[in-house]
C-alpha positions in Angstrom: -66.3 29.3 -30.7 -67.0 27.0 -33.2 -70.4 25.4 -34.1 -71.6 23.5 -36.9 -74.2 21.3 -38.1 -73.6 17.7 -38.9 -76.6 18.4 -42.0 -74.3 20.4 -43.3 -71.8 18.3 -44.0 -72.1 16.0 -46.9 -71.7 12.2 -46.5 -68.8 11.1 -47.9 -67.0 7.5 -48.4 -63.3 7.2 -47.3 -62.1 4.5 -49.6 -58.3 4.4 -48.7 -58.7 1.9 -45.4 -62.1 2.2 -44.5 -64.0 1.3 -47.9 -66.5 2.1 -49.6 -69.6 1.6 -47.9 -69.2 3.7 -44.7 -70.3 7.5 -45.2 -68.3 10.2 -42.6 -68.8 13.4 -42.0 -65.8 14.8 -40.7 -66.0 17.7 -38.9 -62.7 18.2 -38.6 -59.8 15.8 -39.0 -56.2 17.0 -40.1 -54.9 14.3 -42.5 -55.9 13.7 -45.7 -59.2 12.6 -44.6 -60.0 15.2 -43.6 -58.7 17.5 -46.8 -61.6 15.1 -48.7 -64.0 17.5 -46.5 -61.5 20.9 -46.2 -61.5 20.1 -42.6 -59.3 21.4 -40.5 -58.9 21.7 -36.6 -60.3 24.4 -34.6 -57.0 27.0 -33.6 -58.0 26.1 -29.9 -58.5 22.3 -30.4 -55.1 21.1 -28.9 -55.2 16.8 -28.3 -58.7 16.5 -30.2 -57.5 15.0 -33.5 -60.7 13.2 -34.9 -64.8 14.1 -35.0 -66.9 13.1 -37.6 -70.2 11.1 -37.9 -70.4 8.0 -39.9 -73.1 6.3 -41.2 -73.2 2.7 -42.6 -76.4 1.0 -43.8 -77.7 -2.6 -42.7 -74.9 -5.3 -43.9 -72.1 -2.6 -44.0 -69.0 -1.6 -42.4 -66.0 0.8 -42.3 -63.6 -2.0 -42.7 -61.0 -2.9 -39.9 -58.4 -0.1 -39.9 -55.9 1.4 -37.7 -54.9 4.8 -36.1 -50.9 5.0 -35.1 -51.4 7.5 -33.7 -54.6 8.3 -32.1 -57.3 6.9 -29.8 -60.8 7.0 -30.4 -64.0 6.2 -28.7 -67.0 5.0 -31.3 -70.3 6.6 -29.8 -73.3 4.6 -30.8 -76.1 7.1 -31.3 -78.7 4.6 -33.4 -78.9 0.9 -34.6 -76.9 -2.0 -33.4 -73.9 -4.5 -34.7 -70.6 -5.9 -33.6 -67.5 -4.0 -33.0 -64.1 -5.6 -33.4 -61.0 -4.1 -31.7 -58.1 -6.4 -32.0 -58.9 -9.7 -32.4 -62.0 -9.3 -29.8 -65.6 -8.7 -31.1 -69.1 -7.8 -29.4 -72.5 -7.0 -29.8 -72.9 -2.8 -29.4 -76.5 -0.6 -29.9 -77.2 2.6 -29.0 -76.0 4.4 -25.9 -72.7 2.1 -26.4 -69.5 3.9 -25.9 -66.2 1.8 -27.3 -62.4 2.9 -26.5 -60.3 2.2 -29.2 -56.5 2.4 -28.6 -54.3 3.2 -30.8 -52.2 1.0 -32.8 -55.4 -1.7 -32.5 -57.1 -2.5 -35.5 -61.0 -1.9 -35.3 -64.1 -1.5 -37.0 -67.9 -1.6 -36.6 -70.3 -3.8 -39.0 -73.7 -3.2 -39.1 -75.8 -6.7 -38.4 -78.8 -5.1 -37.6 -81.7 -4.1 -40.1 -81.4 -0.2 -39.0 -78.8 2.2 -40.0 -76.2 2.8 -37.7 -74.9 6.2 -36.6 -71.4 6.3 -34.5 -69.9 9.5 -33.2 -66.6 9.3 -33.7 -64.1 11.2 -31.4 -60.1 10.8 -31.5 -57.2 12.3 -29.8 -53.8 12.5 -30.5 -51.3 10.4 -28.3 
């Protein structure tokens, strides 16, 4: 079993594609990513590839980027803003769930005046 506390996890920015102003916590992630936090996949964890929190303040985002070779789903847990997967963009709050597929660029931006938290889970294709 393995259990863990997103509070314990410090908030960190992941500057290589997704910029500066979004702050993960990555629970566990194997890439390099995931190094920036030392974490790695639970032994039983099989097609999970991503989870982490992120965190991004009114006016910021965590960039459009792209996973080869994962999907992901964004879980909106608090604020609101708009979502872009591929060239499409909408509106999102919480309680939103948004399947990203792989190969797609994507990213969230927070247009709201609350902070946005996404769960972020991805799995390996």
């Amino acid at each position: 079993m393995d259990i863990k506390s997103f509070s314990k996890i410090g908030k960190k920015p992941l500057v290589d594609q997704h910029g500066a102003s979004a702050l993960y916590q990555i629970w566990w992630q194997e890439d390099a990513a995931g190094a920036v936090f030392n974490a790695k996949q639970p032994e039983d964890m099989k097609a999970f590839k991503h989870f982490a929190r992120v965190t991004l303040k009114p006016g910021e985002t965590n960039n459009l980027h792209t996973h080869k070779d994962a999907e992901q789903v964004y879980f909106v847990l608090t604020g609101d803003g708009v979502v872009q997967v591929g060239d499409e963009r909408q509106e999102a709050s919480a309680g939103d769930a948004i399947f990203l597929p792989a190969g797609v660029p994507h990213g969230f931006f927070n247009t709201g005046t609350k902070t946005v938290i996404l769960l972020l889970v991805g799995v390996a294709i």
